[in-house]
N, C-alpha and C positions, 0 to 999 in steps of 0.2 A: 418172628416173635416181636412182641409189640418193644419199644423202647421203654415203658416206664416200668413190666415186666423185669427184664431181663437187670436193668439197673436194680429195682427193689430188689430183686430174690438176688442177686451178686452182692449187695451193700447189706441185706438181712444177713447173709453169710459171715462177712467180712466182721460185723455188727458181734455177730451171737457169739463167732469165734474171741473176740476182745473182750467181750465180757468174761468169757471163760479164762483166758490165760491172765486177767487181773483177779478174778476169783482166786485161783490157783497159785499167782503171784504173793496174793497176802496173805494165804495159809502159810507160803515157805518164808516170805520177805515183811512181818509185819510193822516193823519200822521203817522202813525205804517206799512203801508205797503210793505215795505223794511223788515222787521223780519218776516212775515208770508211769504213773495213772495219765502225769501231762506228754510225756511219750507218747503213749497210746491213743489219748484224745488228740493229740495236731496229726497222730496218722490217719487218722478216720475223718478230722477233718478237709484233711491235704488228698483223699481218694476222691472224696464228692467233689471238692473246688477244681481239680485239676481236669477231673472226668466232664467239667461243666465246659471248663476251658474248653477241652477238645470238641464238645458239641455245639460250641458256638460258633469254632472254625470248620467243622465241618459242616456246619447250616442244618444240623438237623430239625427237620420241621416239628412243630410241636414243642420244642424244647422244653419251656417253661412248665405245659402238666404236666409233661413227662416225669420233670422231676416233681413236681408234687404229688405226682399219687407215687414217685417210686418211694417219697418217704414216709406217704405212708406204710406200703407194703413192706420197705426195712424196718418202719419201727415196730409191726405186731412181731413178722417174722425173726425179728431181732430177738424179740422177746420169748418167742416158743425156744427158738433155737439157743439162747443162753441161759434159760432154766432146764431144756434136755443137756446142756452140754456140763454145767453144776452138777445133777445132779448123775451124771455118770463119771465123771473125770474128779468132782473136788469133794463134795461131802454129803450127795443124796439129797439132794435139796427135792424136795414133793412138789407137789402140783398146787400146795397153798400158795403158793410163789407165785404161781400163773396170773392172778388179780394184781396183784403190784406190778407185773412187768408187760401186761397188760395195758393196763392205763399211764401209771407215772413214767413208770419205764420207758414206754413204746413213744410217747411225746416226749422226751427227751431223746431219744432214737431221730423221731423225726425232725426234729431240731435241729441235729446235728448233721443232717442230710439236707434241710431243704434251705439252711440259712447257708454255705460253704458254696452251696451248689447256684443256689440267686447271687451271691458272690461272684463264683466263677464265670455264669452266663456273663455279667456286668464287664466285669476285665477282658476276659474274651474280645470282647469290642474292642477294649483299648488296648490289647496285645498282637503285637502285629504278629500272625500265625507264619510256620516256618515257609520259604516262599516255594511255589511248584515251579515245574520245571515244562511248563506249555509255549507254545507256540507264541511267542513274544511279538508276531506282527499282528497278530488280532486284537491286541489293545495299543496299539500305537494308534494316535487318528491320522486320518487319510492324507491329510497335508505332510506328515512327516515322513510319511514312506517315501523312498528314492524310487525315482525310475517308475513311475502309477502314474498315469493321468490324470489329468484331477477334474472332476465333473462340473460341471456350470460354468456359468459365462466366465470368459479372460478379463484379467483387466484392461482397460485402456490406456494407454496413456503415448 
């Protein structure tokens, strides 16, 4: 499956599902809604940056559209899937809904995917990934090894 795939349709999910449980939050919680909303937005931020992280230490090629088109496909799919998820779970919300979450919506979706994630890429670099556990004589240079001979002319002296 392609990576910019498998990211969109995962972060669409992630996406529609958070729109629904703050929907559903402010029907039950309407004065408290402001402390769970920033909850919610640094966890969806913190999925894209950290996911980016990882894709920088594992050198995934492509990286960078990978994640631009996955935010595009979080942000429509964001949008289908949090006016289906309203309008079964909080208060029937129609399909007039679809044109707003559609456009404002769906670029606010992608915002939130493709700025966290160019983030992520960025640190990545400057975070030293956790270290493996390889063959430690294939990056030593050849002078350090003990016990190698070492090729070209000896010195003199």
């Amino acid at each position: 499956m392609r990576t910019w795939l498998l990211r969109g349709g995962l972060l669409a999910v992630v996406h529609g599902a958070a729109q629904t449980f703050m929907a559903h939050f402010e029907v039950d919680h309407p004065t408290s809604k402001g402390t769970m909303a920033a909850i919610v937005l640094g966890g969806l931020v913190a999925v894209a940056a950290v996911w980016a992280v990882l894709d920088t230490w594992l050198s995934v090629p492509g990286r960078g559209m990978a994640w631009l088109l996955a935010g595009l496909v979080a942000g429509w799919g964001a949008g289908i899937l949090g006016v289906i998820g309203r309008s079964i779970f909080v208060d029937q919300t129609g399909t007039s809904e679809l044109g707003t979450a559609l456009t404002g919506g769906a670029a606010f979706t992608a915002l939130l995917v493709v700025v966290p994630a160019g983030i992520g890429l960025l640190a990545g670099k400057w975070i030293t990934p956790p270290t493996r556990h390889e063959d430690e004589d294939a990056t030593e240079p050849e002078a350090a090894r003990p016990g190698r001979a070492r090729s070209g002319p000896r010195p003199r002296g």
